[in-house]
C-alpha positions as CSV (number, residue, x, y, z in Angstrom):
1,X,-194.3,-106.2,22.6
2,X,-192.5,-104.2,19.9
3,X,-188.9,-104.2,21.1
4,X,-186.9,-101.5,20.9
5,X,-187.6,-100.7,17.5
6,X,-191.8,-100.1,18.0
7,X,-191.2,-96.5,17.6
8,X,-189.7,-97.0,14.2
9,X,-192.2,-99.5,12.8
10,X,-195.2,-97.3,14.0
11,X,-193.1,-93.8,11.8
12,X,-192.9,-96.2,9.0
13,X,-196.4,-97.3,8.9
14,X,-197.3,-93.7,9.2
15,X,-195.2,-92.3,6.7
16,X,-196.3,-95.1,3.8
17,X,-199.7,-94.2,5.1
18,X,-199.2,-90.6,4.8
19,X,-197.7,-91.2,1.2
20,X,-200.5,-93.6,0.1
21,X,-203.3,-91.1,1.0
22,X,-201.2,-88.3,-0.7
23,X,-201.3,-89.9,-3.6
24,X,-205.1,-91.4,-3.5
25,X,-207.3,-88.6,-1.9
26,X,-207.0,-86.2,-4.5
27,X,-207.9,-89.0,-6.9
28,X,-210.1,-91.4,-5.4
29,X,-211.5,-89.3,-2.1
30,X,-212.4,-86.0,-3.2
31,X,-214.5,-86.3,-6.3
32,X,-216.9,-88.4,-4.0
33,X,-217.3,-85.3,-2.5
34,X,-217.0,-82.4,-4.5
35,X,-218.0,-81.9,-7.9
36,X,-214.6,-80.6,-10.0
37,X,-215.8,-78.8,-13.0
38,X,-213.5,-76.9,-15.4
């Protein structure tokens, strides 16, 4: 279904997935479940 560039579109979506969590877990994910105090 993909053609022969599946394998490619699939890294990319990874890799912008990878980057988007990078950048929102320690943000929006982890206070919800730990409590950062100073």
């Amino acid at each position: 279904k993909g053609g022969p560039y599946l394998a490619i579109y699939l890294w990319a979506f990874v890799f912008v997935l990878s980057l988007v969590m990078m950048t929102l877990y320690p943000v929006l994910i982890a206070p919800l479940f730990n409590k950062f105090t100073p």
